[in-house]
N, C-alpha and C positions, 0 to 999 in steps of 0.2 A: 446194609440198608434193609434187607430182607428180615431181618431177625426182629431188626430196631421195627419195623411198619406192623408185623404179627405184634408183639412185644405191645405196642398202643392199641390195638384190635384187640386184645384179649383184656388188657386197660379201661378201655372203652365198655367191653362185655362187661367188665365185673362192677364199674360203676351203675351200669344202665341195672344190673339184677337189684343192686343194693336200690335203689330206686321204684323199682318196679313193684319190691313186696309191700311199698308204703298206701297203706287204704285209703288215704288222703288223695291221693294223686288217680288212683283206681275209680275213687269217686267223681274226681273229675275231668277223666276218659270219659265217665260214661255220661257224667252232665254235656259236656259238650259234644257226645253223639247222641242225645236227644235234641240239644236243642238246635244242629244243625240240623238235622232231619227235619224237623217242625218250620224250618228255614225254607224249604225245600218244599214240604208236602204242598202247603196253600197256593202258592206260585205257580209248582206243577197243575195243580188240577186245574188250575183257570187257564193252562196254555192248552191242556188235553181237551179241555170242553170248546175252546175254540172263540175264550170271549178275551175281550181286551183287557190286558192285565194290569195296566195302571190309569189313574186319574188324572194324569200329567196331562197337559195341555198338547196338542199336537206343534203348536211352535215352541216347546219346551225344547232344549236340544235330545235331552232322555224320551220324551213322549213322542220326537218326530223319528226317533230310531224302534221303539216299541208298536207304535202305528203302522211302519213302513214293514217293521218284524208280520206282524198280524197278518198280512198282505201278504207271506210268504206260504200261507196253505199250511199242506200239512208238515212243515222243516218247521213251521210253528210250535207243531204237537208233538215234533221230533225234540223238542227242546224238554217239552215239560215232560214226556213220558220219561227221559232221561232223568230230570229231576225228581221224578216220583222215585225213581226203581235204585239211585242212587241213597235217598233218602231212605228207603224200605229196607236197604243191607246195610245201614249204618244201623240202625235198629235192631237189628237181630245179630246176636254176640258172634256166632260164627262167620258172618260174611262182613262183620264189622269193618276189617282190612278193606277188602273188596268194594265194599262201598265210599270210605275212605277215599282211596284208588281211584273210586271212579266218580266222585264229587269233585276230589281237586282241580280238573282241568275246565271244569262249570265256574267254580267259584274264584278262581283265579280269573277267566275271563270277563268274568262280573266283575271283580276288582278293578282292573284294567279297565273297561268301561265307565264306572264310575267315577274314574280318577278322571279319563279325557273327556267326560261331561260336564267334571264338575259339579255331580248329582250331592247331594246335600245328605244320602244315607253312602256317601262311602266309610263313614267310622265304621256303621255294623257290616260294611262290607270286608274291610280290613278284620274286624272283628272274626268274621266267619273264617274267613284264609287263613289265618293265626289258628284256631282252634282244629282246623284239617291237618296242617302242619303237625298241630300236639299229636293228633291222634295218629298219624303216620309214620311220627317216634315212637311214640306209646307199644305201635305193633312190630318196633323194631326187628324182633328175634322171627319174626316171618317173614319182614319186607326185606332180610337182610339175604336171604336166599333168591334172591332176584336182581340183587347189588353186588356191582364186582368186587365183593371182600370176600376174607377166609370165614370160613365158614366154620363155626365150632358150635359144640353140642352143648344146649340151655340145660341151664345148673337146677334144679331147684331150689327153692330159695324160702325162709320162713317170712311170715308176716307181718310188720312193725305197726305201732302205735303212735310211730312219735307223729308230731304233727309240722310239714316240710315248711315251716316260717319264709323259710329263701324262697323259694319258688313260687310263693302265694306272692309274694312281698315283688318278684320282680311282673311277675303275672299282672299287679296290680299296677307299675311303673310302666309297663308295655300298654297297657289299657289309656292311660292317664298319658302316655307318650304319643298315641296314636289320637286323643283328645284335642290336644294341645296343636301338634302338628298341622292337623287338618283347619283349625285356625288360621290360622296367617299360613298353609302352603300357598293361595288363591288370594289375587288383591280382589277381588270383586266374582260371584257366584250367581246365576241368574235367579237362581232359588226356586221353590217348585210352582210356585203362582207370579203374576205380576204384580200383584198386591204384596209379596213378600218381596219380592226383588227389589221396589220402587222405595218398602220403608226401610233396605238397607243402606237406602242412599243419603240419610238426613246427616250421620256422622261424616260423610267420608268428605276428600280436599276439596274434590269435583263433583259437588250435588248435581250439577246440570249433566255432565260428562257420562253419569251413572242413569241418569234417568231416560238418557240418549238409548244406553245401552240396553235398557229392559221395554226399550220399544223396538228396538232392533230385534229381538228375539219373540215376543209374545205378540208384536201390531204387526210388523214386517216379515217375521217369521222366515230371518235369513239365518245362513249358519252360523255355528256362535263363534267360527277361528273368525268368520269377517265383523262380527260385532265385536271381538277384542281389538280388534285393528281397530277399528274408529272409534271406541273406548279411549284406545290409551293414545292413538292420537291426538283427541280432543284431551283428553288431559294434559299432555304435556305443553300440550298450546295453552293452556289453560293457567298451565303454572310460570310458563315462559311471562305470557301476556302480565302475571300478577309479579314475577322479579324484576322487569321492566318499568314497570309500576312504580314498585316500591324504590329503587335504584334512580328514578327522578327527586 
């Protein structure tokens, strides 16, 4: 068992080198550790100066946890100085990893959040957690001295031309998969005004049901697990009341 596990480790090693000389893929390490870092920087500075960092409404469910954040002093500025300094060592090639390392557990949190609000930018939130992830591969032959595997000494490797079709191509179905998903994961989304929530409601089964629900969160300004409850209560009363209906 022992031979067969080295045996894929060194498997593993030789495909990831053949990988690594591609300029293709080196190029796009380093696009997606600028453009998180740029993720990062604007955010940070508006948490370290101490001002409110979105335009969300306060009975948004996002805006009434950013308000309530604000209110936290300085664990406020403890956020964004983290975001700044996280951002600053993805920037600069040597602490690249480092920074990597110390974005992911921000931006995964932010992911997370996004998703149980419901916030309407969780694609580029997913977006960003995806591109930390590459970049985390990417520094494999460092991060792997810190990971319980064998440890064997990086090859050098020459530099290729070709240009990696596969990986651009699945890059691009991961993107358009995380499009699509966010779609239909959520039967109804409060959206980030009342004004957008209210003209999501013109399509849906339960115009009335929906427009319940974006006074529940923007007039009423109660949480949004209780506005889903009376959401989908009323809808299903909704739908009961119209097979009834129809069924006479």
């Amino acid at each position: 068992m022992m031979i067969k596990t080295t045996t894929l480790l060194e498997e593993l090693d030789r495909r990831y080198a053949e990988l690594k000389r591609n300029k293709w893929l080196r190029y796009f390490a380093v696009f997606c550790r600028i453009a998180l870092a740029f993720g990062f920087l604007p955010s940070g500075l508006v948490k370290v100066r101490g001002e409110r960092f979105t335009g969300l409404p306060s009975n948004h469910p996002l805006g009434h946890y950013f308000e309530e954040l604000l209110r936290t002093g300085y664990y406020y500025t403890f956020i964004g100085l983290g975001q700044m300094i996280a951002a600053i060592l993805l920037l600069i090639p040597r602490t690249s990893l480092l920074g990597a390392l110390f974005y992911f557990p921000i931006i995964l949190n932010i992911c997370v959040l996004d998703y149980a609000v419901r916030f309407e930018g969780t694609r580029v939130a997913t977006f960003m957690l995806l591109a930390n992830l590459f970049l985390l591969v990417w520094d494999y032959p460092r991060l792997k001295y810190i990971l319980p595997f064998s440890r064997h000494e990086d090859r050098p490797v020459e530099e290729t031309d070709k240009f990696p079709a596969l990986f651009f191509a699945c890059v691009f179905a991961i993107v358009i998969s995380v499009v699509v998903i966010n779609v239909f994961l959520f039967d109804i989304r409060p959206g980030n005004s009342q004004l957008e929530c209210t003209n999501g409601c013109t399509n849906r089964s339960s115009p009335t049901a929906c427009q319940h629900f974006c006074d529940c969160i923007f007039k009423q300004g109660n949480p949004l697990g209780a506005c889903l409850n009376e959401y989908h209560g009323e809808k299903n009363l909704s739908a009961d009341t119209e097979s009834k209906s129809k069924s006479r």
